[in-house]
KOLTORZA-886815 format. One line per 10 residues: their letters; for each residue x, y, z of C-alpha. Coordinates in nm, 3 decimals, m for minus. Example, Ala and Ser with C-alpha at 12.3 -4.5 7.8 and 13.67 -1.06 7.14 Angstrom:
REM residues 2
AS) 1.230/m0.450/0.780; 1.367/m0.106/0.714
***
This chain:
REM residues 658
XXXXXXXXXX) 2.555/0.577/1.667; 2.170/0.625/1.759; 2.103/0.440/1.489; 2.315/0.144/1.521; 2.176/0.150/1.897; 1.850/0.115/1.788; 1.913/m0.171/1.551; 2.089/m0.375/1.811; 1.815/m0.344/2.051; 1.550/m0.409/1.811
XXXXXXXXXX) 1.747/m0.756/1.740; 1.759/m0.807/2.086; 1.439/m0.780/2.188; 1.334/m1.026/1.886; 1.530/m1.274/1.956; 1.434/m1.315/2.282; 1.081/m1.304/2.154; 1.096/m1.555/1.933; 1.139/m1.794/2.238; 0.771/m1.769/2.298
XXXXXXXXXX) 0.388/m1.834/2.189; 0.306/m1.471/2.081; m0.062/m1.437/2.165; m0.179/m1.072/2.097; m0.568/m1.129/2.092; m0.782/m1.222/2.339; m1.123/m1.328/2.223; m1.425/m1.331/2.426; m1.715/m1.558/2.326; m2.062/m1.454/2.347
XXXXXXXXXX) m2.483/m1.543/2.227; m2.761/m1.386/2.289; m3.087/m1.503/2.210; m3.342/m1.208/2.016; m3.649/m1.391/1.906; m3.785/m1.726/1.832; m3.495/m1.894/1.685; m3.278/m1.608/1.636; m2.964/m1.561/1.790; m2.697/m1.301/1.810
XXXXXXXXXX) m2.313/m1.456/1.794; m2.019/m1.220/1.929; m1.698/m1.221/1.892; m1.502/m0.910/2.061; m1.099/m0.969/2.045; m0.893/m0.754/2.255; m0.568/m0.646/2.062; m0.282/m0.557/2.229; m0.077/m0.255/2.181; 0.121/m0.179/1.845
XXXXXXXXXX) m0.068/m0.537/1.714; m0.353/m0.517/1.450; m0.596/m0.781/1.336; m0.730/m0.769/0.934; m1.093/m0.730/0.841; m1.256/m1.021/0.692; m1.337/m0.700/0.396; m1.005/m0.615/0.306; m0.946/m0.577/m0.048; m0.858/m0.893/m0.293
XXXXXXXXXX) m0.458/m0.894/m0.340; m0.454/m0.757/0.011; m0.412/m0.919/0.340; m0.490/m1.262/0.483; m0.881/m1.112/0.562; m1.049/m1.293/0.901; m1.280/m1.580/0.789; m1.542/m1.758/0.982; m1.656/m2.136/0.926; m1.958/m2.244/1.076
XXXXXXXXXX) m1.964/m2.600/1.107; m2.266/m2.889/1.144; m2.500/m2.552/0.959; m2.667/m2.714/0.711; m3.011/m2.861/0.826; m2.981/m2.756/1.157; m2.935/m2.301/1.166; m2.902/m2.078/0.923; m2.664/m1.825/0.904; m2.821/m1.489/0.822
XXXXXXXXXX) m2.642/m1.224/0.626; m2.301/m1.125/0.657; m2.091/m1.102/0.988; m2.059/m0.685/1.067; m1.806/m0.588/1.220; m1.677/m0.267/1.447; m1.440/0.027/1.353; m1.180/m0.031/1.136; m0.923/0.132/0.979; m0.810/0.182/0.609
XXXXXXXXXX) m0.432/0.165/0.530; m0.247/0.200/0.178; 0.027/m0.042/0.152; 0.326/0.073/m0.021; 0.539/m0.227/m0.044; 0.285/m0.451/m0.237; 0.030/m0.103/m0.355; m0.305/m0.258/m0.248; m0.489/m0.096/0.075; m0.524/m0.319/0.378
XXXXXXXXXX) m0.826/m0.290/0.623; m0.784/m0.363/0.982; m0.870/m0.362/1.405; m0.636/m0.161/1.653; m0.710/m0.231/1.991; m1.021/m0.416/1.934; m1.179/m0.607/1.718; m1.559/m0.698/1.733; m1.740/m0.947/1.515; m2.131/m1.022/1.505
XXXXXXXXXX) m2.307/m1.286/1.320; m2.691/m1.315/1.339; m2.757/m1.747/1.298; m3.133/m1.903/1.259; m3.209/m2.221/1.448; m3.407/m2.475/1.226; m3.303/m2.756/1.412; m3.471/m2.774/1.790; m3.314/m3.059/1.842; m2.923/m2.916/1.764
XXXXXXXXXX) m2.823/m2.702/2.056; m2.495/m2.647/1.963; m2.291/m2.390/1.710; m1.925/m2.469/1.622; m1.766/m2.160/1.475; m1.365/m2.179/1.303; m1.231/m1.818/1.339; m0.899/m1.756/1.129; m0.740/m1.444/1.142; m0.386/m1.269/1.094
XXXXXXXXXX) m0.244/m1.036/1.371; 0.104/m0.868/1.270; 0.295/m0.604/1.430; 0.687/m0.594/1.306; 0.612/m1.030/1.269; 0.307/m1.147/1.127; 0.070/m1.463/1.311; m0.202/m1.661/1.123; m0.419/m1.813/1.427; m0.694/m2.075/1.439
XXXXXXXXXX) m0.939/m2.040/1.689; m1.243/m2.253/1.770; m1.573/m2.142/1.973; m1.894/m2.341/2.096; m2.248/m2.180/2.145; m2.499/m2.401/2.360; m2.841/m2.254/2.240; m3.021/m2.351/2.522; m2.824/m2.218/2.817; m2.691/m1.906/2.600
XXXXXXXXXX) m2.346/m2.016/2.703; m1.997/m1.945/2.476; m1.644/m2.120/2.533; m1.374/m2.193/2.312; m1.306/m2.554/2.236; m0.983/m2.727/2.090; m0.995/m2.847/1.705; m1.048/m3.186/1.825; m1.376/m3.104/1.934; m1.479/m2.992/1.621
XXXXXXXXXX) m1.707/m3.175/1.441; m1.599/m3.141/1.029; m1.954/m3.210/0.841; m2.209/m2.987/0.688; m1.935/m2.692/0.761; m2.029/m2.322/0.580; m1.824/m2.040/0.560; m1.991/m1.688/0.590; m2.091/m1.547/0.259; m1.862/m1.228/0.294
XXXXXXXXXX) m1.601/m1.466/0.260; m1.334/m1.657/0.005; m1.039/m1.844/0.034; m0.835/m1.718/m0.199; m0.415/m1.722/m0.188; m0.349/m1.349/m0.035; 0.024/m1.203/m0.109; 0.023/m0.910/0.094; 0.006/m0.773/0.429; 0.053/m0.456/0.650
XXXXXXXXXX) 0.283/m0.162/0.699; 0.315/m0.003/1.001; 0.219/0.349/0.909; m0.043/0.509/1.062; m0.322/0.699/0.911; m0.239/1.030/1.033; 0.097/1.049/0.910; m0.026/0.910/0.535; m0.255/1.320/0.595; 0.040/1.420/0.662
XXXXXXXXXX) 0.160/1.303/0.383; m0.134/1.385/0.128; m0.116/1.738/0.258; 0.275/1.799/0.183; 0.243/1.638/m0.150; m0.096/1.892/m0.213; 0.064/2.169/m0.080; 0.360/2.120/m0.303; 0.095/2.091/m0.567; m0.067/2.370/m0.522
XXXXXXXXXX) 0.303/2.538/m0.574; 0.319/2.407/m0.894; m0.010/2.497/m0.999; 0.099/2.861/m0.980; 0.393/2.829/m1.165; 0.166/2.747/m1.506; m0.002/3.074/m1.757; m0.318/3.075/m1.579; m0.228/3.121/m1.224; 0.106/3.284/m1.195
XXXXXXXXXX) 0.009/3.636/m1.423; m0.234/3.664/m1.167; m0.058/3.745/m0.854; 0.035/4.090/m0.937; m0.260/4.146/m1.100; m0.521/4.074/m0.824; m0.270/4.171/m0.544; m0.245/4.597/m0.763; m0.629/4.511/m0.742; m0.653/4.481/m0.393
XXXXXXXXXX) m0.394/4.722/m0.271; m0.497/5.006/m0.524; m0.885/4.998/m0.460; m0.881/4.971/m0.069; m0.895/5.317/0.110; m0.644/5.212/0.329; m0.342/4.962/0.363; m0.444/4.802/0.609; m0.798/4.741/0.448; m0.606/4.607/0.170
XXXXXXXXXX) m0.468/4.327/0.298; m0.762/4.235/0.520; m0.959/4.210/0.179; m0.641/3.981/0.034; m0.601/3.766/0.371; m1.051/3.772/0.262; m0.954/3.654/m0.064; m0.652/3.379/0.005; m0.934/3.187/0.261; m1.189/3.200/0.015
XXXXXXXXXX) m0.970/3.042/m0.235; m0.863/2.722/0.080; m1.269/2.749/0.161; m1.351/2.686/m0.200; m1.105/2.401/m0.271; m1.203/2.227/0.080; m1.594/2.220/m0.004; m1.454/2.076/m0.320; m1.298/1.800/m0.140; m1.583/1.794/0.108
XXXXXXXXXX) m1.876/1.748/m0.162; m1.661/1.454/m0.276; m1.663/1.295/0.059; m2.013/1.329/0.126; m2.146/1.240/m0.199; m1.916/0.914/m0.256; m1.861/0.842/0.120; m1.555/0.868/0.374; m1.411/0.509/0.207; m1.574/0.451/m0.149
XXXXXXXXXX) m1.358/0.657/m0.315; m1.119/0.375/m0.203; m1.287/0.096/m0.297; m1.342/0.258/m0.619; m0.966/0.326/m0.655; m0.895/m0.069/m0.591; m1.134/m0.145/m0.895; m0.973/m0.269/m1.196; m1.235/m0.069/m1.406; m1.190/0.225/m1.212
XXXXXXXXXX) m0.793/0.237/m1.251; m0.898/0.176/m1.594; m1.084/0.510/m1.594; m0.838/0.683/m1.381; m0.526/0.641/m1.654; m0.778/0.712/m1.898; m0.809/1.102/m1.685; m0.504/1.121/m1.666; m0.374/1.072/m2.004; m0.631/1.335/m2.082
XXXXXXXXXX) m0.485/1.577/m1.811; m0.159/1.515/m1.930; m0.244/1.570/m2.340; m0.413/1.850/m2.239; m0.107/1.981/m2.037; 0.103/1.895/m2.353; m0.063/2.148/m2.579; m0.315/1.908/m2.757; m0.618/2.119/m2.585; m0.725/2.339/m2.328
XXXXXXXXXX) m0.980/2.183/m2.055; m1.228/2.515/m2.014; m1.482/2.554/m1.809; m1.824/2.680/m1.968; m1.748/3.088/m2.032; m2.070/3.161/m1.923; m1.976/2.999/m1.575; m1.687/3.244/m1.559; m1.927/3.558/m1.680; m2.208/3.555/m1.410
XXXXXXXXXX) m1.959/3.491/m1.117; m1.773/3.770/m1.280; m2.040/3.976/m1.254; m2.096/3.823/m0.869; m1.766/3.972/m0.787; m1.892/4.310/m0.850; m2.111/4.334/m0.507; m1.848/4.435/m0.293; m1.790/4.304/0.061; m1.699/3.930/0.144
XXXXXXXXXX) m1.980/3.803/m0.088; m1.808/4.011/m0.328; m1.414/3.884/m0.272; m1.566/3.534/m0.225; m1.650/3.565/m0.595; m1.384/3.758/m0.694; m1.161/3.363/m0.579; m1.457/3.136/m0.723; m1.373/3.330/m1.071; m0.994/3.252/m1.021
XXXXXXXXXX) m1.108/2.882/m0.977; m1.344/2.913/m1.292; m1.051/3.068/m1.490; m0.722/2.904/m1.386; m0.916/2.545/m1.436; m0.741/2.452/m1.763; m0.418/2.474/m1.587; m0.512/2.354/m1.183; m0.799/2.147/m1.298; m0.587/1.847/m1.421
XXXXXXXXXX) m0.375/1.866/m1.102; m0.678/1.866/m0.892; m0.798/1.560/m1.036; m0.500/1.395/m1.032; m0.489/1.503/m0.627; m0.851/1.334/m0.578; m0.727/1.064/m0.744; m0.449/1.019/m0.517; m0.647/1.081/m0.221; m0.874/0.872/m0.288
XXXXXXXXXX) m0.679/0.538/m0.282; m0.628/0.684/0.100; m1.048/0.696/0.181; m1.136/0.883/0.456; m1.094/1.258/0.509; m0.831/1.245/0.252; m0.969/1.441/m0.017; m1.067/1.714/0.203; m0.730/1.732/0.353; m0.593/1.726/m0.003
XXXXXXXXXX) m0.784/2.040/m0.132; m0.650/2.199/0.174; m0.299/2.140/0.110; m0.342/2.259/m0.211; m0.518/2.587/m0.168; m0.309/2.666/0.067; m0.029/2.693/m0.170; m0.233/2.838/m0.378; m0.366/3.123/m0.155; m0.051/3.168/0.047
XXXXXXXXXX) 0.145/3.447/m0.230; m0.152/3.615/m0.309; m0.186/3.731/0.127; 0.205/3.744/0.161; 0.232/3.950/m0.104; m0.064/4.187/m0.034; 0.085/4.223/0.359; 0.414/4.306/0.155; 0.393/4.479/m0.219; 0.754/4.576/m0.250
XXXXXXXXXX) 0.810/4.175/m0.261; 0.596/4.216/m0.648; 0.900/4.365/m0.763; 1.131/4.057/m0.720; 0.847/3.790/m0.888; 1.024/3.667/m1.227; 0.810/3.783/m1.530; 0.573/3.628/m1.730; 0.720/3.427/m2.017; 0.766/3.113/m2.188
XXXXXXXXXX) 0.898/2.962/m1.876; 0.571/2.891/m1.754; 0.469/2.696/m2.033; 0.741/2.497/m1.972; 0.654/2.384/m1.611; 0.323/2.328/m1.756; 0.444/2.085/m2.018; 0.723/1.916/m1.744; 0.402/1.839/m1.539; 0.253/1.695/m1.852
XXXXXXXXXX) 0.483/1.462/m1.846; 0.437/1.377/m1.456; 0.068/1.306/m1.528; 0.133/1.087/m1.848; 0.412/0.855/m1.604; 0.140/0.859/m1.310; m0.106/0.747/m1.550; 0.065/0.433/m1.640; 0.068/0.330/m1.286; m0.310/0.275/m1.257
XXXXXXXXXX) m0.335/0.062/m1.597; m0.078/m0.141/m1.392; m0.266/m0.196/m1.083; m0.570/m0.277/m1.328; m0.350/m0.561/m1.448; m0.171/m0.660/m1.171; m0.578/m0.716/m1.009; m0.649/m0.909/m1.287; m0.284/m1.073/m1.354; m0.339/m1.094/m1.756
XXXXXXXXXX) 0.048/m0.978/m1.762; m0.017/m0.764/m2.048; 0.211/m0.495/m1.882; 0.439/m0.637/m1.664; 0.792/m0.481/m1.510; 0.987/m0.454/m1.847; 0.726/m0.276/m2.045; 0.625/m0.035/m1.754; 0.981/0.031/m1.720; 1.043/0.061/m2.125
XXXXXXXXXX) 0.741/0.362/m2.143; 0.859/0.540/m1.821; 1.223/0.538/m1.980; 1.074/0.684/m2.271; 0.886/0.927/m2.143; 1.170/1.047/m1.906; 1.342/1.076/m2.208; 1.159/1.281/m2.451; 1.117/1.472/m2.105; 1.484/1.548/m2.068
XXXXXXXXXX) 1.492/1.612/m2.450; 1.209/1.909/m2.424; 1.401/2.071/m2.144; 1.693/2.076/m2.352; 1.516/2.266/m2.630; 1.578/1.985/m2.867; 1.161/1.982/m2.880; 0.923/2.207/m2.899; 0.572/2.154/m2.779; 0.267/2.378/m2.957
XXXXXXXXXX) 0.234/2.689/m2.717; 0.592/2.695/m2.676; 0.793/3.049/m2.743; 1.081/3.020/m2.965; 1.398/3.075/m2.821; 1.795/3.056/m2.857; 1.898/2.949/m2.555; 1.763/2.794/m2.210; 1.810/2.872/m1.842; 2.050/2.755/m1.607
XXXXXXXXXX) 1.740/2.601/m1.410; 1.601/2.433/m1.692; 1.938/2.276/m1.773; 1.938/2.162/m1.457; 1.644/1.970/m1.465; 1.680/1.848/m1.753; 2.016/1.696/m1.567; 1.822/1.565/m1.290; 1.570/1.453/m1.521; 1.832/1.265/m1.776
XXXXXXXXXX) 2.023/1.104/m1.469; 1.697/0.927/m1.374; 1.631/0.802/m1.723; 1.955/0.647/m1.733; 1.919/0.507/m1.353; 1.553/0.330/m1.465; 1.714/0.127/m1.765; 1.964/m0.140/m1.565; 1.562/m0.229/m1.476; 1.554/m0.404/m1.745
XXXXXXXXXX) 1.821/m0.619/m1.660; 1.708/m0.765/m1.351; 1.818/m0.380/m1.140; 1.614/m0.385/m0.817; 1.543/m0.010/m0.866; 1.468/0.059/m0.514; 1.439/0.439/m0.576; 1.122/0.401/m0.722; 0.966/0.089/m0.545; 0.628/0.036/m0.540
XXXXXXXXXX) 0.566/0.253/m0.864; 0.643/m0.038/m1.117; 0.537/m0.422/m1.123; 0.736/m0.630/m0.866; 1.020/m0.832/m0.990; 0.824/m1.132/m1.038; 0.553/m0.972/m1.227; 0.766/m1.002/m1.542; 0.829/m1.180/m1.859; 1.201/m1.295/m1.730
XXXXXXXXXX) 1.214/m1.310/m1.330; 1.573/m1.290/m1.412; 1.565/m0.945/m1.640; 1.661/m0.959/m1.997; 1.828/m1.172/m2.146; 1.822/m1.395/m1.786; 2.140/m1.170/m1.682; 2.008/m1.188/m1.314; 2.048/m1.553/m1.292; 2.283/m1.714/m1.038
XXXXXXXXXX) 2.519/m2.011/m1.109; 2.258/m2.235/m0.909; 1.979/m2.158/m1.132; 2.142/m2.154/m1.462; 1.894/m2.339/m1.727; 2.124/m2.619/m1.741; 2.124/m2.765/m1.437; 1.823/m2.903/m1.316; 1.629/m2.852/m0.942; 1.677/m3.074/m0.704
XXXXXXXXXX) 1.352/m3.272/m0.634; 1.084/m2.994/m0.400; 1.274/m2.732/m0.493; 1.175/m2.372/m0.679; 1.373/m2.072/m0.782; 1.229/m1.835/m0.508; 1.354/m1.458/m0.442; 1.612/m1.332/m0.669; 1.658/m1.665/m0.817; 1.782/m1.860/m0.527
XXXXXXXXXX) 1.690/m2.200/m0.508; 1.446/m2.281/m0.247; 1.262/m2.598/m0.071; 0.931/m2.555/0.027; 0.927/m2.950/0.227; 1.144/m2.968/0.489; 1.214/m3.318/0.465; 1.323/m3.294/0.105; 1.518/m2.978/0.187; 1.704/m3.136/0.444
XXXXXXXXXX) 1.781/m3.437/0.245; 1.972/m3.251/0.004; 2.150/m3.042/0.273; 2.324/m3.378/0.404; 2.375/m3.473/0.035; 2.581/m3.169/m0.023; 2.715/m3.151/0.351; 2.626/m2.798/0.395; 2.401/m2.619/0.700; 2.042/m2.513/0.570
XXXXXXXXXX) 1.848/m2.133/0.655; 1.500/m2.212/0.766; 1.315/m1.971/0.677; 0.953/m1.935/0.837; 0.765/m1.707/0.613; 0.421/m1.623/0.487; 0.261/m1.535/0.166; 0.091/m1.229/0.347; 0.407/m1.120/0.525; 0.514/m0.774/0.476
XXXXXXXXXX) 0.853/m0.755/0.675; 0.923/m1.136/0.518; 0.911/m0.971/0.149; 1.101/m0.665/0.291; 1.395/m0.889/0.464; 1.408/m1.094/0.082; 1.419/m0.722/m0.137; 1.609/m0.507/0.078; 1.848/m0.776/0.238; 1.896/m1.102/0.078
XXXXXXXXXX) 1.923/m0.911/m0.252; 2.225/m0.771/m0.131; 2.498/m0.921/m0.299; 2.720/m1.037/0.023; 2.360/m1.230/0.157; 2.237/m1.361/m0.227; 2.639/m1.460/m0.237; 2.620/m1.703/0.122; 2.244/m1.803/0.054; 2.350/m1.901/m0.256
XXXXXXXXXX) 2.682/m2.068/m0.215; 2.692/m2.151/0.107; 2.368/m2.292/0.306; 2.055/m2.437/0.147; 1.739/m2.247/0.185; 1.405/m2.395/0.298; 1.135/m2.154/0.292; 0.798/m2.298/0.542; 0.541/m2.067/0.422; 0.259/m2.110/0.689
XXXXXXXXXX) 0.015/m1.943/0.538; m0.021/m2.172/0.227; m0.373/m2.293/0.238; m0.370/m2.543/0.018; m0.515/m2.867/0.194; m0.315/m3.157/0.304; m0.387/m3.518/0.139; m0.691/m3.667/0.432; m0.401/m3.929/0.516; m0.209/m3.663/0.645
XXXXXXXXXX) m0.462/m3.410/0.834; m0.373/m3.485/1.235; m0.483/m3.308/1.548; m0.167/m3.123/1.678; m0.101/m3.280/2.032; 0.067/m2.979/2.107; m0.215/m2.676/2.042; m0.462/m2.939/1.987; m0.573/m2.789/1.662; m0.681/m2.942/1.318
XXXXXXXXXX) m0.394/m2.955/1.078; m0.589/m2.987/0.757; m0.343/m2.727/0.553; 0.007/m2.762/0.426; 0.061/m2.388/0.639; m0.119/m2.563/0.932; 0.160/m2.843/0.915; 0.436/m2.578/0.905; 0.269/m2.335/1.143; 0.232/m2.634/1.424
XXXXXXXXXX) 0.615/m2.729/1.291; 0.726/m2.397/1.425; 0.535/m2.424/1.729; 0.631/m2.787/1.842; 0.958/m2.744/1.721; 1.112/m2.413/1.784; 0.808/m2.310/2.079; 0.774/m1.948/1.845; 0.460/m1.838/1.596; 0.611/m1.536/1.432
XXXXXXXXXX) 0.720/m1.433/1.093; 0.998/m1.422/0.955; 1.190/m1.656/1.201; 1.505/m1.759/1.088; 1.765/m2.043/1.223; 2.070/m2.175/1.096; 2.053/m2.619/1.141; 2.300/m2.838/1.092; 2.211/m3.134/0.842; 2.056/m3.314/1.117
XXXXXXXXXX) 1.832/m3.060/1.196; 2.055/m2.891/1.501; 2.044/m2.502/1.542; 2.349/m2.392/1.513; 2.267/m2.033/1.617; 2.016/m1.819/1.813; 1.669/m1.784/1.575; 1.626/m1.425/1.445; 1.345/m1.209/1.347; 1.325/m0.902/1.119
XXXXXXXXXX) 1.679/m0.772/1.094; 1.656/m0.526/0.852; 2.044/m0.418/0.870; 2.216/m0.652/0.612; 2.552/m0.635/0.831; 2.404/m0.759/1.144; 2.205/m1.009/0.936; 2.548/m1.102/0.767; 2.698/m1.170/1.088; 2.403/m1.375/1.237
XXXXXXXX) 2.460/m1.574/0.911; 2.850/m1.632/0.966; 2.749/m1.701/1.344; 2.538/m2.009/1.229; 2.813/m2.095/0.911; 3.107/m2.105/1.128; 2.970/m2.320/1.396; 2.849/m2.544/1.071
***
């Protein structure tokens, strides 16, 4: 009930938003002079609350990044260097797997210019930017500097002047499909330290850890004059084990930086290198080798651990990292690989997470020995979890060489083949924890456990849930992890078994239209769209959208691919999608000055953005209406709905008055 209470209000509050100009940045203009000629050009934009602005350094494939255009530059200043900017912050996104960089609360740009002109006194500067909270706005703003009175204003687009223009040279213009999520970085910690901790869990299930815990714990326990000094030396031992995994993660930071890591980790080479680690963790897990440290390393801290005192039991946990490092050493790397496409503190929060799993039995069970007596022994179970995550790494793996060619979009290994490995490594997965395979260091044996049956179950049902992928299956289990739907060789899954009656090969597009999500046909011109509507006599969906709009791809997988909304888009309205972030230029003959904002419209997303503004008073994305076929809303405009019912019943709302 809380839920559906939630929903409703969230549509409420929407749709009476989309009956205004959203404006969530305020920018304030300023220049200083420094020296002869030199000038200092600010730009600080005050964001309000819950919005956030993109950095013009985001990451390729990622967000719409802010640009700058200086115009009337050549001849008469130079622009010096590249714009800097304040704080930002550094967000993976999940729904399209690229990071996203961006401004909370405020956003402050500086840009040091050259005069070389004394007789030019004034600098025109084009900001564009993207601000999205749950809706997404791409704004055009224009400033003007006077270089003699050291005076700022903003101007309207008609003021502009369009020669000798110059963008900064941080910048490019290329097409941008992606945009934010609304996480926030502490709970993606959060995250990185459950998934370590639960890491650091396995990692004592495998030969080199688990044999251990009685050992060292006897050690402890037996040696101390007392109890109690027993299990101060353990609880000694368990932090030196978190303090040596955290410097781990610490050196990294230091040495690479709080945020190269995860520039590195957007790299096509360096996904390249990443699957290449982890195919070598995984073979290694498999049996093929064992990853050893040098035995020498393991000898003098051995001898270290002889000293007695802290110095002594600090030693005593290095040499359990030195030893256990063919079995935790390919989960820690796969951990700082992880972490790493997070920057910031990440990797030290991810060694923490993970040594605290690790350290946690070896106190508990010196504050409590009788609990030694229930631990399972030591068997050929263990080689088993070592060899399941074997197969974890190897499918993890394949999800960097994807990003590498997603980056690059060679489609060398798009949906269908990622899909066609994973569903045979799940496989052969299942089939080892049936004991119908048998990996090198595994024990012989007659029968297997009621636990490995049962993962093998699990393991078998997903196997079987990944292959309807093929065929066009949404797979929203494991979204994010393979190539999107469009990233394949048949949009419409094998054999073309996900196409609609519309789009069938035989029956041509009407003129300006595309097959767009899920195969639905889809005009990008409203004119044209709307001309076919009254051809057919049916209402249309207008469909404001974006190419960098996160909640616009989220309303087209999670909603309109539900079969009762792909059935009524399909049959029953005609789509136009507006995508007003298209930057492709309009023909000269058609660039105007928007009477009502007063801004250039020199791009086919300028013409639709101004459409939306003029027409419908509303800058947001997704904004949806229902017309008639003479362009009448038949309905109230919605927003993000993500609740296919209510969205279903906004859609009958508009039908039925149709």
């Amino acid at each position: 009930m809380k839920k559906l209470f939630y929903l409703f209000a969230l549509a409420l509050v929407f749709t009476t938003a989309q009956a205004q100009i959203l404006n969530p940045v305020k920018w304030e203009p300023k220049i200083e002079k420094q020296t002869d000629g030199n000038f200092l050009i600010t730009l600080k934009g005050n964001i309000e609350k819950d919005w956030h602005v993109y950095s013009q350094f985001t990451p390729e494939d990622g967000p719409l990044p802010t640009e700058f255009i200086f115009h009337q530059a050549t001849d008469n200043y130079e622009i010096i260097g590249e714009a800097t900017e304040s704080e930002t912050q550094r967000q993976f996104n999940t729904v399209f797997e690229v990071d996203e960089v961006f401004f909370v609360d405020q956003a402050v740009f500086t840009q040091q210019i050259k005069q070389t002109n004394p007789e030019h006194q004034k600098v025109q500067l084009e900001l564009f930017y993207q601000v999205c909270k749950e809706s997404c706005i791409s704004e055009v703003k224009f400033f003007e500097f006077d270089l003699k009175t050291l005076t700022a204003k903003e101007i309207t687009a008609s003021d502009i002047k369009e020669e000798n223009t110059i963008a900064t040279p941080a910048k490019n213009d290329i097409e941008k499909t992606a945009t934010s999520t609304e996480k926030k970085s502490d709970t993606n910690l959060a995250t990185i330290f459950f998934i370590a901790f639960l890491s650091g869990f396995a990692a004592l299930l495998t030969p080199c850890v688990f044999p251990m815990i009685p050992m060292t714990v006897s050690f402890f326990t037996k040696q101390s004059k007392t109890k109690a000094k027993g299990v101060k030396n353990a609880l000694l031992y368990g932090l030196s084990i978190i303090l040596i995994y955290v410097f781990l993660g610490s050196v990294i930071t230091l040495i690479f930086g709080a945020d190269a890591l995860n520039a590195l980790s957007t790299n096509v080479w360096f996904n390249v290198l990443f699957f290449v680690l982890l195919v070598v963790f995984a073979t290694s897990f498999l049996g093929a080798f064992e990853i050893m440290l040098p035995q020498s390393w393991a000898n003098k801290v051995d001898k270290q651990a002889d000293r007695g005192g802290y110095i002594g039991i600090l030693f005593m946990a290095l040499a359990l990292a030195i030893v256990s490092f063919s079995c935790t050493g390919p989960i820690i790397g796969t951990l700082l690989v992880e972490a790493a496409s997070k920057g910031g503190i990440a990797p030290i929060v991810g060694m923490l997470g993970f040594s605290s799993a690790l350290a946690l039995p070896f106190m508990l069970f010196a504050m409590f020995p009788g609990w030694l007596n229930s631990l399972p022994k030591s068997g050929g179970w263990l080689n088993t979890v070592k060899v399941t995550l074997g197969f974890l790494e190897l499918a993890l793996a394949f999800k960097f060489l994807s990003n590498a060619d997603l980056v690059l979009q060679l489609h060398w290994f798009e949906r269908e083949t990622f899909l066609a490995i994973w569903i045979a490594i799940f496989g052969t997965m299942a089939l080892y924890l049936f004991g119908k395979i048998r990996l090198p260091h595994d024990s012989p044996t007659d029968s297997i456990s009621v636990g490995r049956l049962a993962t093998g179950l699990v393991v078998l049902s997903f196997t079987i849930y990944l292959i309807p992928g093929l065929w066009g299956a949404p797979l929203k289990l494991i979204s994010g992890f393979p190539p999107p739907m469009t990233y394949s060789e048949s949009p419409y899954g094998v054999g073309g078994s996900g196409k609609t009656s519309n789009n069938s090969e035989s029956i041509s597009l009407p003129d300006g239209a595309h097959n767009g999500p899920h195969g639905l046909i889809a005009f990008t011109d409203y004119d044209k769209g709307m001309a076919y509507a009254k051809s057919v006599n049916k209402p249309v969906l207008l469909d404001f959208t974006g190419f960098a709009c996160v909640n616009c791809r989220k309303m087209e997988d999670y909603v309109w691919s539900d079969p009762r909304i792909h059935t009524i888009i399909d049959k029953e309205v005609v789509l136009i999608s507006l995508y007003v972030d298209d930057k492709r230029e309009l023909p000269l003959e058609e660039q105007y000055v928007s009477p009502e904002t007063g801004k250039k419209i020199k791009s086919i997303g300028n013409k639709w953005s101004d459409f939306q503004i003029t027409r419908y008073k509303a800058n947001a994305q997704p904004y949806y209406l229902v017309l008639d076929t003479e362009g009448n809303s038949l309905n109230e405009a919605a927003g993000y709905m993500p609740d296919v019912s209510e969205y279903e019943a906004w859609l009958r709302s508009g039908i039925d008055t149709f």
